[in-house]
C-alpha positions as semicolon CSV with decimal commas, in nm:
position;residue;x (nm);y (nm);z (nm)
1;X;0,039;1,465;-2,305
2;X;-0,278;1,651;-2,179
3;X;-0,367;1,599;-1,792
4;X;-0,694;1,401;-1,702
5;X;-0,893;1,674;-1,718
6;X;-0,732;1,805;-2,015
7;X;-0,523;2,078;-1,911
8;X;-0,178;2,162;-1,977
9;X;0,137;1,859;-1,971
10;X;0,280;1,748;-1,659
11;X;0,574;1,922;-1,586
12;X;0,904;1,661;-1,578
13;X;0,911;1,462;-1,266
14;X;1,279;1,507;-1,072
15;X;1,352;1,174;-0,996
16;X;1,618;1,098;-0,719
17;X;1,837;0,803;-0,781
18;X;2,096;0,890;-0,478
19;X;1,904;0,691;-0,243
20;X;1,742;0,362;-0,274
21;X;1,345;0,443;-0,262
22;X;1,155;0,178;-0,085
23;X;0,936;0,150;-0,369
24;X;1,156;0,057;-0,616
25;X;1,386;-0,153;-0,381
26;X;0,995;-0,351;-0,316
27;X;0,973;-0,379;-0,697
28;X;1,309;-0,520;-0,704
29;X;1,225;-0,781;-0,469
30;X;0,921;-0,859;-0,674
31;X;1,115;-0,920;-1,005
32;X;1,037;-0,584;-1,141
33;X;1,287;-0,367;-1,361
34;X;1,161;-0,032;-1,247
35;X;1,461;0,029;-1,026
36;X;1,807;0,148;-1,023
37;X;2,169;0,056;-0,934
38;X;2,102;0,183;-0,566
39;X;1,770;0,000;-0,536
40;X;1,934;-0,304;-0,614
41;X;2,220;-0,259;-0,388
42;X;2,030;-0,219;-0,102
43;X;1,782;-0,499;-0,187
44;X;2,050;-0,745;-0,284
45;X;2,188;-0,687;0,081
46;X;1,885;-0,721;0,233
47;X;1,827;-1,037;0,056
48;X;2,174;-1,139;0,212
49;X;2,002;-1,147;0,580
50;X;1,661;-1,159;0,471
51;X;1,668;-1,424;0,203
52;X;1,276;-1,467;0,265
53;X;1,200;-1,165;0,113
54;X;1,068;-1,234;-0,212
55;X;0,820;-1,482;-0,104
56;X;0,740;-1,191;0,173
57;X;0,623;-0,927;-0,075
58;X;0,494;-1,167;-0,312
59;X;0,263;-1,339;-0,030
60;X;0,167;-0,948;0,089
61;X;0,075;-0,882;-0,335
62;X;-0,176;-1,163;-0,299
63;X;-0,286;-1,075;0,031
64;X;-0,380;-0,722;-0,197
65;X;-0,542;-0,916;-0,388
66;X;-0,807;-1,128;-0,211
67;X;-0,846;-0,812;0,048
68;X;-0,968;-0,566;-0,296
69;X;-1,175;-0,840;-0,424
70;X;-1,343;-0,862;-0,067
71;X;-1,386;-0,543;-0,058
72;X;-1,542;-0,508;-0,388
73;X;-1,752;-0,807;-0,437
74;X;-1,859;-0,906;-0,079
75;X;-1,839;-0,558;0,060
76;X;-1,981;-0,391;-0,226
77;X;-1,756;-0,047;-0,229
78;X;-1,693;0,131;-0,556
79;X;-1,421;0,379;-0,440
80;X;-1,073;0,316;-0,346
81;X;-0,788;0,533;-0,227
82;X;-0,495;0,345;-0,250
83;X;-0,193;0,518;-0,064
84;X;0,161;0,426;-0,100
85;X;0,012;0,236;-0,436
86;X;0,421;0,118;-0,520
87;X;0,522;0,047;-0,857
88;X;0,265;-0,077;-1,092
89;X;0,241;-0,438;-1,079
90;X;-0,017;-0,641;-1,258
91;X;-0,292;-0,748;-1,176
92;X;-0,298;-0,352;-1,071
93;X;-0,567;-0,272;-0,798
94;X;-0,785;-0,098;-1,076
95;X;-0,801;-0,450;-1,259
96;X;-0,868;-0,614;-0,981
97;X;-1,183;-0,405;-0,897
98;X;-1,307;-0,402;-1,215
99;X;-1,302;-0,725;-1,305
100;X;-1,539;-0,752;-1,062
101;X;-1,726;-0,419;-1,070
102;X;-1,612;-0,175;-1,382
103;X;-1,767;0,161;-1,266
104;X;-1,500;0,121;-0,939
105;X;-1,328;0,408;-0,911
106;X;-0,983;0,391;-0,767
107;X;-0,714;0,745;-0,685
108;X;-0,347;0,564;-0,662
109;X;-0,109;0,837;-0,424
110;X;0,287;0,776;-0,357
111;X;0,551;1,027;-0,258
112;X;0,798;0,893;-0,525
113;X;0,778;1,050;-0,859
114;X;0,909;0,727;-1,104
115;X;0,547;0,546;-0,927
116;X;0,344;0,861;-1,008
117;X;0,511;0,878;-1,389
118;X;0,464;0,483;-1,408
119;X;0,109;0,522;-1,287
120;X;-0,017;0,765;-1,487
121;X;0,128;0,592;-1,809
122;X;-0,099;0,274;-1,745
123;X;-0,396;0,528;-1,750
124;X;-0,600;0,671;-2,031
125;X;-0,628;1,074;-2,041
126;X;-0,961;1,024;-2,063
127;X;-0,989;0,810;-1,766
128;X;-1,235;0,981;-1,523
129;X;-1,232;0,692;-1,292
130;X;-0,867;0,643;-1,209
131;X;-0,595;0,944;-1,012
132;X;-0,294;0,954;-0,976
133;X;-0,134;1,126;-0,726
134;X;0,231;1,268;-0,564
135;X;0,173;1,300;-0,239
136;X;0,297;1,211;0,087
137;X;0,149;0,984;0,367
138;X;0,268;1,221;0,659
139;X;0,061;1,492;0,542
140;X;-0,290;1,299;0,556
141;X;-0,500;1,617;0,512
142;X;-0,338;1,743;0,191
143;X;-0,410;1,389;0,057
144;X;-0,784;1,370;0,145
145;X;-0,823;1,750;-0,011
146;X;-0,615;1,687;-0,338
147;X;-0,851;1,756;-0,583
148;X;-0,732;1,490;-0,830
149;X;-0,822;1,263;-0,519
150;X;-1,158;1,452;-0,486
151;X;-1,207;1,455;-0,859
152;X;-1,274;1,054;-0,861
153;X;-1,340;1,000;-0,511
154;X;-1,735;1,107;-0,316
155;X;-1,654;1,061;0,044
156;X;-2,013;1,103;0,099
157;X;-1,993;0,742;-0,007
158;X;-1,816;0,480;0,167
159;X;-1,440;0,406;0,049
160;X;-1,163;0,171;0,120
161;X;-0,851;0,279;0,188
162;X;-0,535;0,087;0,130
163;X;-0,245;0,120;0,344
164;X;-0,070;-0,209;0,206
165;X;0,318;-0,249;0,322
166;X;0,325;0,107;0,380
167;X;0,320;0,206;0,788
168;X;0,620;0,054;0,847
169;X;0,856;0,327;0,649
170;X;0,676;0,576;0,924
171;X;0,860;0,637;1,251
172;X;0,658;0,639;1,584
173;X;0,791;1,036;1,605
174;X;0,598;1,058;1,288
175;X;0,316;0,920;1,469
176;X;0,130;0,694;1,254
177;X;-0,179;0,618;1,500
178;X;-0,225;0,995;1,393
179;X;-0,206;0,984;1,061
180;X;-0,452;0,694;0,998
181;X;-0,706;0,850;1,280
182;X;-0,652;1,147;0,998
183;X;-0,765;0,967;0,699
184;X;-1,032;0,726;0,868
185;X;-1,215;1,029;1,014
186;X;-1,221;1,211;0,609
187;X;-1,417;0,843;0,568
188;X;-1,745;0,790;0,581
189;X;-1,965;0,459;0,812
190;X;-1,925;0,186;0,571
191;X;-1,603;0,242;0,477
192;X;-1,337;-0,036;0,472
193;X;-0,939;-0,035;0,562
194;X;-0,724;-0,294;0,421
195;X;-0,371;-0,258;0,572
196;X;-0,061;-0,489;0,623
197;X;0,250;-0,453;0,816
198;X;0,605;-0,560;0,864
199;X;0,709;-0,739;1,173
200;X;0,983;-0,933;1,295
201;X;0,840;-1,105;1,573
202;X;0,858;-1,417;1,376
203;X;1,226;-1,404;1,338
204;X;1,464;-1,498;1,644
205;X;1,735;-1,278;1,535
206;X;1,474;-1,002;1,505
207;X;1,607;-0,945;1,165
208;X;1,826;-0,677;1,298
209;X;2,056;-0,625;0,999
210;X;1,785;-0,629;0,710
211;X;1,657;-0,345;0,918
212;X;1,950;-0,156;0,950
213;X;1,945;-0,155;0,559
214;X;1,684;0,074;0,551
215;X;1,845;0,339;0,731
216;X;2,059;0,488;0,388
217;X;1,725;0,479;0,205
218;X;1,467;0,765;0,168
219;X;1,240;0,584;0,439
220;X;1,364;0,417;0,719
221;X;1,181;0,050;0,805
222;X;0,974;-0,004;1,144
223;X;0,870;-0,298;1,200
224;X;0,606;-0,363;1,463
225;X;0,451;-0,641;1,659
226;X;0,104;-0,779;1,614
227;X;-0,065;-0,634;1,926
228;X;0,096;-0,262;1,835
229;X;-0,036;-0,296;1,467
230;X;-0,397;-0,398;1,597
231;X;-0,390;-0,058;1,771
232;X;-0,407;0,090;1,386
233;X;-0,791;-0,037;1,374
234;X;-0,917;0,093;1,659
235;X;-1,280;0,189;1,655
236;X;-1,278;-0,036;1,344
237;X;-1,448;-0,400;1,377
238;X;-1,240;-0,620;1,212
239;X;-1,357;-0,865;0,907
240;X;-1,277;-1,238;1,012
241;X;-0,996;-1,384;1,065
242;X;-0,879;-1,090;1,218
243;X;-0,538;-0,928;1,210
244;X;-0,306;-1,274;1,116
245;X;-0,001;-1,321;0,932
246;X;-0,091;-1,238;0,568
247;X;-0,077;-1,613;0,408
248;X;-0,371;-1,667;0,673
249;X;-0,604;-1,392;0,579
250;X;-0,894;-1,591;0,363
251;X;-0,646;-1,800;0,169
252;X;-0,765;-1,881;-0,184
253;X;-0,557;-2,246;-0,142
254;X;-0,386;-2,407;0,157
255;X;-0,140;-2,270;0,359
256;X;0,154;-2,433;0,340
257;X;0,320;-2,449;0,644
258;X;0,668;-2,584;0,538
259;X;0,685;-2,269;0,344
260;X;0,931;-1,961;0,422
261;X;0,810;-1,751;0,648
262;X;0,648;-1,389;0,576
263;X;0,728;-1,153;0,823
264;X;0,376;-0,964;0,737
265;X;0,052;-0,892;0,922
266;X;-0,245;-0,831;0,752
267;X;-0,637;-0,751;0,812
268;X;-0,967;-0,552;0,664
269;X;-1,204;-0,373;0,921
270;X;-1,527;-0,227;0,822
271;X;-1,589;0,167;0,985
272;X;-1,933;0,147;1,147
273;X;-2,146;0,424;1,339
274;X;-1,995;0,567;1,648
């Protein structure tokens, strides 16, 4: 198989199955097959204390959703660089911005090679719209000057980035405020961020041993509170309703408030002049 640009093949991909991979445990929980013994392991015991789970990451796909078709029909914005992209999972974010605008063009990055390989299959060679990238969230810069990111992506132009379900696998040591002050300033005024967040402020028990599960996986989970992920849109003005709990960001049908609860904050703020 020729690259996009019609080079050489890929080299193989070294995938590790030692670990469960938060990606593929998250794919797991969404019904998916792209996963192994390990992922399924770790998200069967997770289900165990978490048994909300499913309706979690289901509720945070369709919050994905409506925030990508916001951002694409109301917001108008052609470009998208979708970090810690997951498992391919139809509707993919590509089909959802091009059902409403074709010419979108959308670079996909994760740091675990089975998503890259999976990725890249769903793509055309040809496609000079689409990326697909390995990378890794903790190094912002080498993202923003990958040139299969800069091969699809103008960031003379404005761009949304996507940092769905993904903040939470990155310690405080790591310091997340500084990696997405990193990729915000690469952006452009008129640029968009559409992020969402685990939390367990909802939970009594603070959902303790679901945590703890994380800790034998490749990335360790960190959930926040809601004032603590607000601070990742400073400077940012926020599209209404604000930063809520995911089911309440522009709903396409009633919330239902008998329903399990999803342990997931979400928002979209706009990057305006200085």
């Amino acid at each position: 198989m020729t690259s996009p640009q019609g080079g050489s093949a890929r080299p193989a991909l070294k995938i590790d199955t030692s670990k469960p991979h938060p990606a593929r445990m998250y794919d797991y929980f969404l019904g998916g097959k792209d996963n192994y013994e390990v992922d399924q392991e770790a998200a069967e015991n997770f289900i165990k204390v978490a048994p909300e789970v499913r309706a979690a990451v289901r509720a945070n796909r369709r919050f994905l959703q409506r925030a990508v078709r916001y951002v694409v029909e109301e917001a108008g914005i052609r470009q998208i660089l979708d970090i810690g992209t997951g498992l391919p999972t139809e509707p993919n974010v590509h089909q959802i911005a091009r059902a409403v605008a074709p010419e979108t063009r959308i670079a996909y990055v994760d740091n675990d090679p089975i998503v890259s390989a999976h990725s890249q299959s769903l793509l055309d060679d040809d496609d000079a719209h689409t990326s697909v990238v390995l990378a890794d969230l903790r190094d912002p810069r080498a993202i923003l000057d990958h040139p299969e990111v800069r091969r699809v992506i103008d960031f003379d132009q404005p761009v949304a980035l996507m940092l769905v379900a993904i903040l939470h696998f990155v310690t405080e040591e790591e310091d997340p405020d500084a990696i997405v002050a990193t990729l915000l300033d690469g952006l452009p005024t008129g640029s968009y961020l559409i992020l969402s967040h685990a939390t367990v402020d909802i939970f009594d028990d603070g959902r303790a041993d679901a945590v703890k599960i994380y800790n034998s996986a490749t990335a360790s989970m960190n959930p926040r509170g809601q004032a603590r992920v607000l601070e990742f849109f400073r400077g940012l003005t926020l599209v209404d309703p604000g930063l809520v709990l995911i089911p309440e960001w522009r709903p396409d049908e009633p919330v239902d408030p008998a329903g399990p609860p999803v342990g997931f904050y979400g928002g979209v703020a706009r990057k305006d002049d200085a």
